[in-house]
N, C-alpha and C positions, 0 to 999 in steps of 0.2 A: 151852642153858637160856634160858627168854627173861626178861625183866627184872623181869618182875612176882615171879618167883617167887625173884631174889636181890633184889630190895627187901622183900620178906618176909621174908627171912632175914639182913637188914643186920649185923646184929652178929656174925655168922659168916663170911660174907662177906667183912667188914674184914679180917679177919685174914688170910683168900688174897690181899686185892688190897693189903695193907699189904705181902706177897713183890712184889710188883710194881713198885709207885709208893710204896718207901721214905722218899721227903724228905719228902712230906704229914706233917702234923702231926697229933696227937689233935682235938686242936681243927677240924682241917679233915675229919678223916672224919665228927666228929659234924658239921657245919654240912652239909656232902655228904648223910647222912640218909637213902642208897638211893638219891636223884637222878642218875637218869645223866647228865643233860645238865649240873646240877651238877658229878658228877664228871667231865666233859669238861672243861670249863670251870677246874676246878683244875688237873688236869693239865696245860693248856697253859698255865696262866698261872705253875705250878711250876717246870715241866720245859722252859719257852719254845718250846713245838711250837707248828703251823698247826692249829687247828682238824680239820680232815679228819685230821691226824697221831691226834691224840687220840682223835679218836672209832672211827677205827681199832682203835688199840691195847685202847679199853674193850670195841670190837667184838671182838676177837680173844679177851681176857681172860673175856666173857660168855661166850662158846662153848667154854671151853677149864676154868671154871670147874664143879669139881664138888665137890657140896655132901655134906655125910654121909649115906650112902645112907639113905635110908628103905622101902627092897624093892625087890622085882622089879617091882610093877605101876609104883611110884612112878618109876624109872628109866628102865621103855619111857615112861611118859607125858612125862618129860623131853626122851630122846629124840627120840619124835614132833615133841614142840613146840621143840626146839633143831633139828631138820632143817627144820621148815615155815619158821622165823625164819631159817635159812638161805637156804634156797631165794629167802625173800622180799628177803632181803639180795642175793642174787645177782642177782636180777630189778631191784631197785633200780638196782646196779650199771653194770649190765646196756644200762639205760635210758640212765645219764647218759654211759657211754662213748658209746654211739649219738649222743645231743644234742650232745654235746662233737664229735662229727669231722663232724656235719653240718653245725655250726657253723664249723669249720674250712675244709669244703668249700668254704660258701657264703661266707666272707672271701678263698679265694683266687678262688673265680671273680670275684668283685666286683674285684679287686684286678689279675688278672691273666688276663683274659674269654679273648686271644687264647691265651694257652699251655691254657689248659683247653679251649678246644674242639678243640687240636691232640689233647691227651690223650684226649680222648672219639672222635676220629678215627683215632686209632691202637689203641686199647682195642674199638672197631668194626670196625677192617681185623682185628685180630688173630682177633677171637670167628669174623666170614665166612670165614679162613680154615680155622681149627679146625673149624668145625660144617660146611664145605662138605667135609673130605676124607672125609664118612664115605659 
């Protein structure tokens, strides 16, 4: 379900993500207000997570949160848009693990030039081997 459609539904809402994140207070779901980056934001600052913990956890809790059916059509169009918000999330993902180990790559070569060209030298003999027995 993607967000716009349980910030329209806030006060219904409350009540699944009050099974949740129990310590929040009254006073802090009305100040929250449907805000998800809001409710990020209390969560960690409740619960003492990282940032990335919370927004996780709200990540999990949107996708997992299902509101009083309204039909059949109502449901597949949920659905639809809870798998596209998926997908988008996996993509997201997807992206920053890639940035994160290129980044990684590129501090050890900087860091340790001679053993990464040994590895790209052995990672080379290995592939000429492989592809040459066929």
């Amino acid at each position: 379900m993607n967000w716009d459609q349980i910030e329209g539904n806030w006060k219904q809402a409350v009540g699944k993500a009050k099974e949740k994140w129990g310590r929040l207070t009254d006073d802090q779901w009305t100040e929250i207000g449907g805000s998800k980056d809001r409710l990020v934001g209390k969560i960690q600052e409740v619960y003492g997570t990282t940032r990335d913990e919370a927004e996780r956890q709200v990540t999990d809790w949107q996708y997992t949160y299902e509101p009083v059916a309204g039909g059949y059509a109502a449901n597949a169009a949920a659905a639809v848009s809870s798998a596209a918000d998926s997908a988008a999330d996996w993509w997201y993902e997807t992206r920053r693990t890639v940035n994160r180990s290129a980044e990684t790559v590129s501090t050890m070569v900087e860091e340790r030039p001679l053993f990464a060209i040994g590895c790209a030298v052995g990672i080379g003999l290995i592939l000429g081997l492989a592809l040459g027995r066929r």
